[in-house]
N, C-alpha and C positions, 0 to 999 in steps of 0.2 A: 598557494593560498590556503588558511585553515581559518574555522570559524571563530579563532581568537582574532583573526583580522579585519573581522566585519566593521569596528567601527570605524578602523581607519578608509576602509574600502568604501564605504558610506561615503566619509568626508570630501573623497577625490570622484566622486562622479558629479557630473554637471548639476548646476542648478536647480532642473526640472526634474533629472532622475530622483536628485538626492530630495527633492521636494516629495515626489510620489515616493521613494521609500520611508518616508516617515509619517505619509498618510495612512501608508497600510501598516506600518511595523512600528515596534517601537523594540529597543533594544540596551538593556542596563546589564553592564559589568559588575560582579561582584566578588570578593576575595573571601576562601574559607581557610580562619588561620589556626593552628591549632599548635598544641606539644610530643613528638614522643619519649615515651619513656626509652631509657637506655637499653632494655632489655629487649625491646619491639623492634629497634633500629637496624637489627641484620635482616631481618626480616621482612621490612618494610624496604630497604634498598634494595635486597633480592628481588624483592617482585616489585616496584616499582620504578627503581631505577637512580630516585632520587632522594635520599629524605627532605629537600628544601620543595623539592618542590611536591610533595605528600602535606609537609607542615605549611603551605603557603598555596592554595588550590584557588587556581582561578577560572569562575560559571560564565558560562555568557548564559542570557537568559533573552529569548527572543517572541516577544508576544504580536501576534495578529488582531489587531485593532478590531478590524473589521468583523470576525469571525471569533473571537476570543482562544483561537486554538494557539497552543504555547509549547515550546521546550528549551529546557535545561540545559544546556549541552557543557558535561563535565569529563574531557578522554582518560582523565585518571581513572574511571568507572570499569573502564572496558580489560581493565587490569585486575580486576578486585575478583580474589579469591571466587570460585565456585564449586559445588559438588557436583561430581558427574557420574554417570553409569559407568559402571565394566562392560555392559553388556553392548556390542557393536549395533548402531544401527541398520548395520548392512543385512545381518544377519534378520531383525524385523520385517524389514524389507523383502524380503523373500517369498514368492510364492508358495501357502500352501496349502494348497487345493481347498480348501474349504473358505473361500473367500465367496461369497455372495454376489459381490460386483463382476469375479468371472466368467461367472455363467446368468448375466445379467437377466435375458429372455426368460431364463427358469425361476431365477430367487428374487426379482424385482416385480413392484408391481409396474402397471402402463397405465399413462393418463384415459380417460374416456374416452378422448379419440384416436389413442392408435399410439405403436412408438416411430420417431425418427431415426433412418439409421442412415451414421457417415461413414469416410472409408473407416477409419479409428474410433469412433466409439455408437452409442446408442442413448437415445434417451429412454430415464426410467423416470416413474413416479414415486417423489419423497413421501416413504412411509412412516414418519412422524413431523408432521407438517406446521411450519410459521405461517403459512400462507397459504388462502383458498386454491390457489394457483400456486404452488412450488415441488420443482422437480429436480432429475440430475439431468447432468450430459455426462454417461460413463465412458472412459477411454477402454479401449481394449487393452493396454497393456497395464500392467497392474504397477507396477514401479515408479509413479510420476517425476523421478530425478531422470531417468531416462531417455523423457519423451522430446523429439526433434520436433523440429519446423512444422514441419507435414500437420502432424498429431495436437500440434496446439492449435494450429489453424482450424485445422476440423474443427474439434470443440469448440473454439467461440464459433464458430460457422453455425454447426449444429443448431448452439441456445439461440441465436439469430430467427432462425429457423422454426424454434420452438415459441419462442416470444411471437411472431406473425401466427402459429395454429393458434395459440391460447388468444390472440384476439380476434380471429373469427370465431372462435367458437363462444365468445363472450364479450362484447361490446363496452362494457362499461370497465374492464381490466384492461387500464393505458398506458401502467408506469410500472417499465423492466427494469430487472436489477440482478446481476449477474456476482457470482463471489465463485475463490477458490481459496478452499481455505485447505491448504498443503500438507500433509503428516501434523502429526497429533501438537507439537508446539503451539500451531495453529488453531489449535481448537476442532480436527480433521477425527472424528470417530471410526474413521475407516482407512485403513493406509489404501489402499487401492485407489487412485489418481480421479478423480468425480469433479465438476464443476457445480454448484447449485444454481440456479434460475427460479426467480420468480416474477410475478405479474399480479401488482395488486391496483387495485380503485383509486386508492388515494396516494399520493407518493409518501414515504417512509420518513418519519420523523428530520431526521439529519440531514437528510436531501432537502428536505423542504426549507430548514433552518437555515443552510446554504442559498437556499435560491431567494429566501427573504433577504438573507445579509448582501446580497448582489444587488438585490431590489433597493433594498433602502442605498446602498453606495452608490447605483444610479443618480437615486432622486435628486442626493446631496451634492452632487460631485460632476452629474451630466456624464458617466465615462462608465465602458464597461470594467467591473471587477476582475472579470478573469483576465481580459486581455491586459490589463495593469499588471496585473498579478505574475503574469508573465514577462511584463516588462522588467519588471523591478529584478527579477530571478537573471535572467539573460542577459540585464547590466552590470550586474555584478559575477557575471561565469558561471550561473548555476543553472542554467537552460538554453535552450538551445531547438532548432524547427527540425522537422523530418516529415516533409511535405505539409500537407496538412495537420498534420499531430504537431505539438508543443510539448515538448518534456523537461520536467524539472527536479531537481536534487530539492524537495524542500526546504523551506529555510521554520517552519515551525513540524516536522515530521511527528506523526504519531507513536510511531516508535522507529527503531533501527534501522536505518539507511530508505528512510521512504523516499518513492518516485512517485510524481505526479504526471499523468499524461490527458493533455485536454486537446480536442478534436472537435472539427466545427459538426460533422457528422460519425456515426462506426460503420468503417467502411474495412477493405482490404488494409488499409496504409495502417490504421490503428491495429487491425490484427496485428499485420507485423512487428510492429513497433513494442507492443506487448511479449510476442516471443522474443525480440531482441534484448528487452529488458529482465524477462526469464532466463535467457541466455548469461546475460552480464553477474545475475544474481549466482548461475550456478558457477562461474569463472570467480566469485567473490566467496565461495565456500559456504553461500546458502542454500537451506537444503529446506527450511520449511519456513511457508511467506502465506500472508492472506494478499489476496488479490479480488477490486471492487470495483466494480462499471456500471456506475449512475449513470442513466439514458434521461432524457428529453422526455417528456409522454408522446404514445404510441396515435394519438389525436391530439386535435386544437385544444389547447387549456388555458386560461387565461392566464397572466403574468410567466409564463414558460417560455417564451419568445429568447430565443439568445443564449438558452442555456446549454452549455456544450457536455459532449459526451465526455464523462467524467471519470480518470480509472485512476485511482491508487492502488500503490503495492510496498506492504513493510516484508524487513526481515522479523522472524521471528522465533531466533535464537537458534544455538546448536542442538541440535536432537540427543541430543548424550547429557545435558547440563536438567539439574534436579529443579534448580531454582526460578521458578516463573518469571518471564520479562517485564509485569503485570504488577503493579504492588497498589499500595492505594493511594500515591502521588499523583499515578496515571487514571486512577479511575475517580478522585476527587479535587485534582489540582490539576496537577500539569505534568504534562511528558519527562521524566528524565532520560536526557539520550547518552551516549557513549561514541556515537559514529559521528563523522564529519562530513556534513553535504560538501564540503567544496572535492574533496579525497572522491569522493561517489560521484560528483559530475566529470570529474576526468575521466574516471572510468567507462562513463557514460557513452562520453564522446569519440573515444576509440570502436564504441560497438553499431555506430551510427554513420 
């Protein structure tokens, strides 16, 4: 199956399904038709394959009612010419010695109260701070394409760990939030493999905008959001359980082959599940992804009842490509994608 087949895919699930996915989705086909000149045409069939179908380009465009998040999805995209470096990422990558994160104890600061250390990493304190409360979890090895099972575990173990000090040592900071934002693609100022953690008062913009668009789907509808949401995903093969975790090939992703993994608590099962999908990413020649774990608040807070441990993970492009994934479609309209969630849940599903 390809995301050109969704709307047939729609049409043949039952009645209820196909009811709840048009509560949440809505989904219009559209055709981009255009000419080329004679001169463009070796050109355009060398690298795309086809000129009819270069001159005749067909969008699926797929909007989230509920939540307004949207994407484009056109595969002729992920063909389209880019600049790249000469220069190997590998060779970046490379230890040398004068990395900061190496010698975390000596060139990092420590929270007030002390650092945590696991087998693979330490935590440090972010020395230019979003948040009253925001630190790292540094891994000991410096290479984050490298790191196994073990090594990722630690880490989210660690910030686990860290999120419980920072609320004894401050009552009113209840809502963790967890990122890894992977080599510089990502927005990653540091190749050296680091988690961020924070811990603030109030929960973060986007979290909260989410947990209102749950609320009001409630009100209207009597039914939880997420668990729909997963419904709809795993009637059409794009999701699927791994214990207590639910994961899903998005069907509106924020950028490149996003996974979504929801969790009625973060426990062991969702660590795994999160290396298993670092896993599949590096099996899929991803090498730099932002990765995000919206928590529940760390106390009772009113309308927070139901909300599940929340992790998203994009690709975010090849490390050798000049050109940002980033334009301002995505930052004032809508996603344009090039990847196909149905292509990324089978992939999935062999890692599970």
């Amino acid at each position: 199956m390809r995301i050109t087949d969704l709307l047939d895919l729609v049409k043949k699930l039952p009645s209820r399904d196909r009811g709840l996915f048009r509560r949440i989705f809505q989904v219009e086909e559209t055709w981009g038709r255009f000419k080329i000149p004679e001169a463009l045409k070796p050109w355009a069939k060398e690298r795309f394959g086809s000129i009819g179908m270069v001159e005749r380009q067909r969008i699926i465009k797929v909007i989230n009612r509920v939540t307004l998040e949207a994407a484009f999805f056109n595969m002729l995209r992920s063909r389209r010419p880019l600049e790249v470096s000469r220069e190997t990422p590998e060779s970046l990558l490379e230890e040398t010695g004068e990395c900061f994160f190496c010698m975390p104890e000596k060139l990092t600061p420590e929270d007030v109260f002390g650092r945590i250390r696991g087998k693979h990493g330490i935590t440090a304190a972010n020395i230019a701070r979003y948040e009253g409360w925001h630190s790292l979890v540094v891994f000991t090895r410096h290479n984050p394409l490298k790191y196994g099972r073990e090594e990722v575990l630690d880490g989210l173990s660690l910030a686990f760990k860290w999120f419980k000090r920072v609320r004894e040592a401050d009552g009113k900071a209840v809502f963790p939030f967890l990122l890894w934002n992977c080599l510089w693609r990502s927005g990653a100022s540091v190749v050296h493999g680091h988690l961020q953690i924070a811990v603030s008062r109030k929960a973060y913009p986007k979290v909260e905008y989410l947990r209102r668009c749950a609320a009001r789907y409630k009100a209207k509808y009597r039914s939880n959001y997420f668990q729909d949401l997963f419904r709809v995903h795993e009637r059409l093969g794009l999701a699927f359980k791994h214990g207590n975790v639910k994961v899903m090939a998005s069907l509106t992703p924020v950028k490149e082959k996003e996974i979504v993994l929801l969790a009625s608590r973060a426990d062991a099962r969702l660590f795994e599940a999160l290396y298993r999908v670092f896993k599949v990413y590096r099996e899929l020649g991803v090498s730099s992804f932002n990765l995000s774990l919206a928590l529940p608040p760390m106390a009772s807070v009113r309308g927070w009842q139901g909300f599940p441990a929340l992790a998203r993970m994009v690709d975010r492009g090849n490390l050798k490509e000049h050109t940002s994934d980033l334009g301002g479609m995505e930052l004032y309209a809508a996603s344009i994608v090039a990847s196909d969630p149905f292509q990324l849940a089978e992939k999935l599903k062999t890692a599970f």
